[in-house]
Every structure is written in structure tokens, then in C-alpha cells.
C-alpha positions in Angstrom: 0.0 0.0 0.0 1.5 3.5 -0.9 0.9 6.6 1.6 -1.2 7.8 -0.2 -3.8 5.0 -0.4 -3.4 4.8 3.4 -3.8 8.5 4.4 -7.1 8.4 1.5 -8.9 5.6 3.8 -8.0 7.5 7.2 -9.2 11.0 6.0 -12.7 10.5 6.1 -13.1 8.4 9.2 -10.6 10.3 11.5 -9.8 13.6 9.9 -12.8 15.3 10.9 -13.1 18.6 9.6 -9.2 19.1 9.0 -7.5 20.1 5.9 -5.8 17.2 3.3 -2.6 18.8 4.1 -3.2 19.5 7.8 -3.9 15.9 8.2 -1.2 14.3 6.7 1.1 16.2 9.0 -1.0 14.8 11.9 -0.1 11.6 10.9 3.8 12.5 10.5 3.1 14.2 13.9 1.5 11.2 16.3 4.3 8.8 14.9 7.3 10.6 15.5 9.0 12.4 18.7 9.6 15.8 18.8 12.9 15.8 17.8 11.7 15.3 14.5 9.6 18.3 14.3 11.7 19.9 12.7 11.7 18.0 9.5 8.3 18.1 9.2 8.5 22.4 9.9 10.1 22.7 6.9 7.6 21.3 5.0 4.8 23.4 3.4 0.7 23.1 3.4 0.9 22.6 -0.3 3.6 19.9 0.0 1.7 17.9 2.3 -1.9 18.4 0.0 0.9 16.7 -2.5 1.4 13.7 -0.4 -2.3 13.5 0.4 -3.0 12.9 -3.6 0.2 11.5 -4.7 1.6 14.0 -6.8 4.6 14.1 -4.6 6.3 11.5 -3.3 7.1 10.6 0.5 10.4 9.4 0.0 12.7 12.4 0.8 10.4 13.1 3.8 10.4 9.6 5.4 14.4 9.5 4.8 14.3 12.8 7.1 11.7 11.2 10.0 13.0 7.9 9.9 15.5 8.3 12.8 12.5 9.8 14.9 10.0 6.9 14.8 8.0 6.0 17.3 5.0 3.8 16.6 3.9 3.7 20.0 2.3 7.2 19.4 0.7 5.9 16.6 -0.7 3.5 18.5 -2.1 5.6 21.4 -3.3 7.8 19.1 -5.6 5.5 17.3 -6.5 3.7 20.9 -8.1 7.2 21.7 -11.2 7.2 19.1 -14.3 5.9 19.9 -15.2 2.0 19.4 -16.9 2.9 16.6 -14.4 4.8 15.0 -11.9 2.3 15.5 -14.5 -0.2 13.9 -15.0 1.5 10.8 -11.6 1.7 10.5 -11.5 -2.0 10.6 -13.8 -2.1 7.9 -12.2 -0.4 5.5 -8.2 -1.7 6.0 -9.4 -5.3 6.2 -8.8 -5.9 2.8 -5.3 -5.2 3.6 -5.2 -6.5 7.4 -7.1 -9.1 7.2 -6.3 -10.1 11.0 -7.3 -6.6 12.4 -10.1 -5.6 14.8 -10.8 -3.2 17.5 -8.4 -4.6 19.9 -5.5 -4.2 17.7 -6.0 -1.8 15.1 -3.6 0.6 16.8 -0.9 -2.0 16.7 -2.0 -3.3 12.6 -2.5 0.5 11.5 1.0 1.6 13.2 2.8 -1.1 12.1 1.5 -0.9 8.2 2.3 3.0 8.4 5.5 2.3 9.3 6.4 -0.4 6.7 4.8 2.0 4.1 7.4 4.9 5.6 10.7 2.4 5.5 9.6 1.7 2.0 9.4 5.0 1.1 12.4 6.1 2.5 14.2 3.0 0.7 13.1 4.4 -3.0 15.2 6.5 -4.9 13.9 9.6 -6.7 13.4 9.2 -10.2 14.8 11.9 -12.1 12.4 13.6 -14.7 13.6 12.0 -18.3 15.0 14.6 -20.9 13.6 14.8 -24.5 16.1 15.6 -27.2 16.4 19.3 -26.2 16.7 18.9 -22.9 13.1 20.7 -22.6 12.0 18.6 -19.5 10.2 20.1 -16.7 9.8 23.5 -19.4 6.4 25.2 -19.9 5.7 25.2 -23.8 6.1 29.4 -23.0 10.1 28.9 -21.6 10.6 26.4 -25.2 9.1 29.2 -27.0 10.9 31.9 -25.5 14.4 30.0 -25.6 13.8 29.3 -29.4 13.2 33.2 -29.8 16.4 34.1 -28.1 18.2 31.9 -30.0 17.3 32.8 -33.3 17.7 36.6 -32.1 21.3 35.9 -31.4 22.1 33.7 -34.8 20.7 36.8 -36.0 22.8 39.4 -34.1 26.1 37.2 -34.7 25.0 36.9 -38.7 24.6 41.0 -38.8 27.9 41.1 -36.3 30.4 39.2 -39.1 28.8 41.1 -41.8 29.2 44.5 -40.7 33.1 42.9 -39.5 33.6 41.8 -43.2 32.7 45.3 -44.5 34.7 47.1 -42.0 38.0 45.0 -42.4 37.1 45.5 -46.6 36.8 48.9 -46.1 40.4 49.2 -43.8 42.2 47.2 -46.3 41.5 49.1 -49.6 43.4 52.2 -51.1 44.0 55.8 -49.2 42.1 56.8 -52.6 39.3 54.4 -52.6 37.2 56.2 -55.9 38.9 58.8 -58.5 36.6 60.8 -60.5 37.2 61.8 -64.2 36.1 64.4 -65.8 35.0 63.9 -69.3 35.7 65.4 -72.3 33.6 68.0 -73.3 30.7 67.2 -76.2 30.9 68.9 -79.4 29.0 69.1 -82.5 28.9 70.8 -86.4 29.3 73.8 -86.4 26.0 74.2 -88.4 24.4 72.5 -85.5 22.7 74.5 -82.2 25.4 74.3 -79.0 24.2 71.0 -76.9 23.9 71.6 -72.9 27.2 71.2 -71.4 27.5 67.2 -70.3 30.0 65.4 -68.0 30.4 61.9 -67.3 32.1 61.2 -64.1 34.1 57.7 -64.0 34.6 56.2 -60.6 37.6 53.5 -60.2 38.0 51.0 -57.9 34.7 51.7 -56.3 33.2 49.9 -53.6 29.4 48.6 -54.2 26.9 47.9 -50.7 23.6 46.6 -50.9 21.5 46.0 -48.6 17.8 44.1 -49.1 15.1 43.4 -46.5 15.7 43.8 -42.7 19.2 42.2 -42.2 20.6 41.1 -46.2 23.9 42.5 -46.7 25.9 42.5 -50.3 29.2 43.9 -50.5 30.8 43.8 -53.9 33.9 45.5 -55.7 33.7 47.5 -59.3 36.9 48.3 -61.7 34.7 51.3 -62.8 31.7 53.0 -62.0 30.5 55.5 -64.3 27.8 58.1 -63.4 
């Protein structure tokens, strides 16, 4: 029988109006001395509603009272309900004492919790298993926020070497990165109306940036760049 089973089937008969979690620190209470008390201090109401339903565990608990057992006090505690208390507890843990009744139901019901807290004290924990990203125990909100982060930093490190590469392009080029030309003048017949005045400026060894979208960078060289 696990705690909780045990604690499920008490509740009802001898819990009276008291909390789940209050009552399952009675029990820890009646069956230990006070130099345990401690242990069980540190323990909180919500805790002890876990060990009422079974969503937590006993073990590390009954590892910390085990040295402060005293089934006598279970006992004595159960020996102070009324006969008919103590026969409806009968009733419902003879399926699992079959040799119990009301002269030694302390004795059966102190000597089952304790075999049920040695048991639990003698299990190890079970550690959560991991999935392939290590997402155990994570909300679906901290996966989602961990993926975000980690695309925003690919993205930072991707801007981060380009704006390197163009900087370390830039420091290596020539003192004179573009010389402009002037062009040669246009001319026509002399029968013909004078044309505007046109230049064509020619810039060498020009360097070229694009840049697309929200983070696409190009960087490219020309030989000459006329405008």
C-alpha cells in the first residue's frame, strides 16, 4: 500500500473537519518524537496536499523522520477514538489487514504506516527523463521563449560578421578608394545649335553595398563606376 492509499482511507473516518494537508502532517506528527519536528516544519501546506494525492512522493520526507519513529504514538493515538471509530476503521483496511479488529487496530494500522514509511524512505527519486532538447520540466512558454532568443542571437552574430567583413574591406582598400574623371567635353557641327554642357564622371575602384530586406547584406567591388 502506498501513503497515499493509506492517508485516503484514514481522512474520512478520522480527519474530521481538517485540511488534506493538515492531516497528513498529523499523521507524521502522532508517529514521530519531537525531535523530528523539525523535518516536518520545513515542509509546506501545499507539500503535504501533494502527499495526500500523490503528486509528490514521500520518499525524501520519510528519509528525514525515519530516525524519529515511534510507533507507540501511533498507536495511542488511534487507541483514543471511539469503538466505533476504530470499527469502521476495521472495515475499510481489512482488505489489507485481514487479522485486524478493534483490539488491535492501533498496533496493525501503526505497524503498516511504518512499513509503508521504510519503503518510502528506501526508494530513490526518479529523475524527470529529458527529450532531445533537454526541454523537460519547461512550460511550452520557456521552449518558445528559448527558441526566440536563440534565433535573435544567430541573427545578431550573422549582422555582427557582416558589418566585420565590410569594416575589415573597407580598412584594407586604397588611401584613394574612388577617382573621378572628368569627361571630355561634347561637341558638334558647327551648323548645328550648341548641346547643354554634359560630364560623365568615372569612378575606379569603387566599392558597391547593398543592402535588401531587414538584415541582407551584399558587398561587392567595381573596376569602374560610371555616373
Amino acid at each position: 500500500m502506498e501513503f497515499k492509499d493509506f492517508v485516503q482511507i484514514l481522512h474520512p473516518i478520522i480527519g474530521g473537519s481538517s485540511s488534506q494537508g493538515t492531516f497528513v502532517k498529523t499523521l507524521f506528527d502522532v508517529i514521530i518524537t519531537e525531535d523530528g519536528q523539525n523535518a516536518l516544519d520545513e515542509q509546506s501546506e501545499v507539500t503535504y496536499r501533494s502527499y495526500f494525492n500523490g503528486k509528490t512522493g514521500i520518499s525524501r520526507i520519510a528519509k528525514k523522520i525515519s530516525p524519529y519513529i515511534e510507533t507507540e504514538n501511533f498507536v495511542t493515538y488511534i487507541d483514543e477514538f471511539s469503538d466505533e471509530t476504530v470499527s469502521s476503521l476495521c472495515d475499510s483496511f481489512r482488505e489489507y489487514l485481514p487479522e485486524i479488529d478493534n483490539f488491535n487496530a492501533g498496533r496493525q494500522l501503526a505497524d503498516l504506516f511504518l512499513t509503508i514509511l521504510k519503503t518510502a524512505a528506501g526508494t530513490k527519486r526518479k529523475s524527470a527523463p529529458k527529450d532531445a532538447n533537454g526541454s523537460a520540466g519547461k512550460t511550452p512558454y520557456d521552449v518558445f521563449s528559448e527558441k526566440i532568443l536563440a534565433s535573435g542571437r544567430a541573427m545578431a552574430d550573422a549582422w555582427g560578421k557582416a558589418m566585420q567583413a565590410m569594416a575589415d574591406d573597407m580598412s584594407g582598400a586604397d588611401t584613394v578608394e574612388a577617382e573621378v574623371v572628368d569627361g571630355a567635353e561634347s561637341s558638334g557641327a558647327a551648323e548645328e545649335p550648341a548641346q547643354p554642357e554634359t560630364k560623365i564622371q568615372i569612378i575606379e575602384k569603387a566599392t558597391v553595398v547593398n543592402q535588401y530586406g531587414e538584415n541582407c547584406v551584399h558587398i561587392d567591388h567595381v573596376d569602374t563606376f560610371k555616373l
